[in-house]
C-alpha positions as CSV (number, residue, x, y, z in Angstrom):
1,X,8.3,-34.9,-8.1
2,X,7.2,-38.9,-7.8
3,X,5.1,-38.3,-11.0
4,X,8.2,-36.8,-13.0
5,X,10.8,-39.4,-11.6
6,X,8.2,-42.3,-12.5
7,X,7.6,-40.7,-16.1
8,X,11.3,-40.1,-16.0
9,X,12.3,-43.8,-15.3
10,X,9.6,-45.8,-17.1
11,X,8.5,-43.4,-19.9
12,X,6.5,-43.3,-22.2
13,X,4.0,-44.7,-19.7
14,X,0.3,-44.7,-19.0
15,X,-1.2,-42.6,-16.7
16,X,-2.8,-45.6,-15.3
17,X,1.2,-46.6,-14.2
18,X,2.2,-43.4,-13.6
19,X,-0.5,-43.4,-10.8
20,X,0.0,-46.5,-9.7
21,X,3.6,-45.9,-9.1
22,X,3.4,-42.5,-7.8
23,X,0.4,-44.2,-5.5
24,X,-1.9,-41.6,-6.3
25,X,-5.7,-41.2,-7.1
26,X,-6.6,-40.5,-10.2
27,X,-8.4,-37.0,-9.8
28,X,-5.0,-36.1,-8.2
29,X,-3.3,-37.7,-11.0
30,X,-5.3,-35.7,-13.5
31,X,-4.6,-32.2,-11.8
32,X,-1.0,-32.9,-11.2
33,X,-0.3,-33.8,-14.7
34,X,-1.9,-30.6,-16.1
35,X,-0.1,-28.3,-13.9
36,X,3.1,-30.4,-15.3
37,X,2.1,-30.1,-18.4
38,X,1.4,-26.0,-18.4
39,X,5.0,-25.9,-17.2
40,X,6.3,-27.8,-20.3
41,X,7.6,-30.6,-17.7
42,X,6.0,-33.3,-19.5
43,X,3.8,-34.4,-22.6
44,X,0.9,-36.5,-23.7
45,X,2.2,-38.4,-26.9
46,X,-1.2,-39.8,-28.6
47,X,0.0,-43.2,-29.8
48,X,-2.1,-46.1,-31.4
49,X,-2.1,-47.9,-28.4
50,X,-3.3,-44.9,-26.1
51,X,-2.3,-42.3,-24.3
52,X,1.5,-41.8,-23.1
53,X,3.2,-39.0,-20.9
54,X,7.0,-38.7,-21.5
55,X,9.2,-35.8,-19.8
56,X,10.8,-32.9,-21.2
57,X,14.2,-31.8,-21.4
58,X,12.9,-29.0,-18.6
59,X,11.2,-31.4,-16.8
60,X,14.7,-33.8,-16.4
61,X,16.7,-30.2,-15.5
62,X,13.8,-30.1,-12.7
63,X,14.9,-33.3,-11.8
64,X,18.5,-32.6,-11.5
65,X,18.5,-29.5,-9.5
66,X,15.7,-31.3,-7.0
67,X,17.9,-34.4,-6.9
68,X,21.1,-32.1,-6.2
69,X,18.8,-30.3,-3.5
70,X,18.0,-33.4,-2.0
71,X,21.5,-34.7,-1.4
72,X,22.3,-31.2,0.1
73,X,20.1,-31.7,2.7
74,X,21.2,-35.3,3.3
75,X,24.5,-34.1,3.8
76,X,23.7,-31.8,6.5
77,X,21.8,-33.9,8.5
């Protein structure tokens, strides 16, 4: 969810910033972005200056439902 939220919030970005921010290693970057990108949750957008992964319209209603998860939870706690 770090990797869509940062792709979400700073898109189109690098993968280079996307694993930075999502403090990940780049093998695990790699692996998590294909599985992402099977599930049409994000994209690879070849532009002049490289490489850039934007999300989806699925990938920001994934967002939604795991942000209105998350606040569920909060409130029971």
């Amino acid at each position: 969810m770090d990797i869509m939220k940062n792709i979400a919030e700073f898109g189109p970005i690098r993968g280079t910033h996307v694993m930075y921010k999502s403090n990940i290693t780049w093998s695990e970057l790699k692996e998590d972005i294909q599985i992402l990108k099977v599930l049409s949750l994000v994209e690879a957008v070849q532009a002049e200056e490289g490489l850039f992964y934007t999300i989806t319209p699925a990938g920001r209603e994934t967002l939604a439902h795991f942000a209105q998860v998350e606040q569920a939870l909060r409130s029971k706690a």
